[in-house]
C-alpha positions in Angstrom: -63.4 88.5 82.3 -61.1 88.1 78.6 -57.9 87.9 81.4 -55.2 84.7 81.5 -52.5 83.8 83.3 -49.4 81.3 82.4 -49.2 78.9 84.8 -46.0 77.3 83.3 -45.1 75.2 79.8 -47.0 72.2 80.8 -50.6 74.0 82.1 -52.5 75.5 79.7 -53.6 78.9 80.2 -56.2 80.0 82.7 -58.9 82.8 82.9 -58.2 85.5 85.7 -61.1 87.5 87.4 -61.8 89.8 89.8 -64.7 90.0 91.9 -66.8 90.7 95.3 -67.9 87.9 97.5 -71.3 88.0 98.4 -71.5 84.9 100.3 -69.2 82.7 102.3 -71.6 81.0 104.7 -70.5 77.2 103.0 -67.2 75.8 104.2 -64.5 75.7 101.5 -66.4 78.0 99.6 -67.0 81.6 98.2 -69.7 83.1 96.2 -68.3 85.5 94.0 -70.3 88.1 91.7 -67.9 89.8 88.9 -69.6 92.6 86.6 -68.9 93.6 83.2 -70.3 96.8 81.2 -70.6 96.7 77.5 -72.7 98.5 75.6 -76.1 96.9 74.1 -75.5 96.5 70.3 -79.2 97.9 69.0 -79.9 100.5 71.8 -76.0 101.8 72.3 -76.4 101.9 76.4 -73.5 100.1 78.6 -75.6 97.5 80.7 -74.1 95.6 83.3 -73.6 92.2 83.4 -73.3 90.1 86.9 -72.6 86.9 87.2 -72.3 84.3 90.2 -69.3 82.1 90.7 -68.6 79.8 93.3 -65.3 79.7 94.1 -62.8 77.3 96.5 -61.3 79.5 99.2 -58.9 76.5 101.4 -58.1 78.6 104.0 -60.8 80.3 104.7 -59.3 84.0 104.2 -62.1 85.7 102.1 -64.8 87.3 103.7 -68.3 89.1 102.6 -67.7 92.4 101.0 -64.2 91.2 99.9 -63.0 92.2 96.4 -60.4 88.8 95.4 -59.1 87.3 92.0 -60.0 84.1 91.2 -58.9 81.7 88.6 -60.0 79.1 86.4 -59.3 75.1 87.7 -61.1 71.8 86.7 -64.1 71.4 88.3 -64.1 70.6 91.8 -67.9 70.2 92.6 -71.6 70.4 90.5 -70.8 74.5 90.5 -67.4 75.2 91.5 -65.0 75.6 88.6 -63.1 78.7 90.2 -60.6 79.0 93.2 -59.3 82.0 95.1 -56.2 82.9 94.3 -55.7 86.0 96.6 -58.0 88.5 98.8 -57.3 91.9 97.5 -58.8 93.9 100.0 
């Protein structure tokens, strides 16, 4: 979730992730769940970590079950703060 992108000299720079929707019943809009593993610092076992993001997806293009990159743009609602960048499969 540590990637970024340059947009250019005037933008500043912009986290990139990759995820699964799991929800694009709203109009406009995505649900996205990215995971991470890391390992737990006292008990030394990777745990995954999921997290929901809603995403803005203008065309339309990503479906349930699709895995797309998303990055980081101001906020464009009370949740979304993400917007689909491409579907990747």
């Amino acid at each position: 979730m540590a990637n970024v992108e340059q947009q250019g000299d005037d933008r500043a720079r912009r986290k990139v992730v990759e995820g699964v929707v799991i929800s694009d019943r709203m109009e406009k809009t995505v649900v996205v769940q990215t995971e991470r593993k890391l390992r737990h610092p006292l008990y030394k076992r990777v745990v995954r970590q999921r997290v929901k993001l809603y995403a803005h997806d203008e065309q339309g293009v990503a479906k349930e079950g699709s895995r797309v990159r998303l990055v980081e743009t101001r906020p464009l609602s009370k949740n979304k703060r993400w917007r689909v960048v491409e579907v990747l499969s």
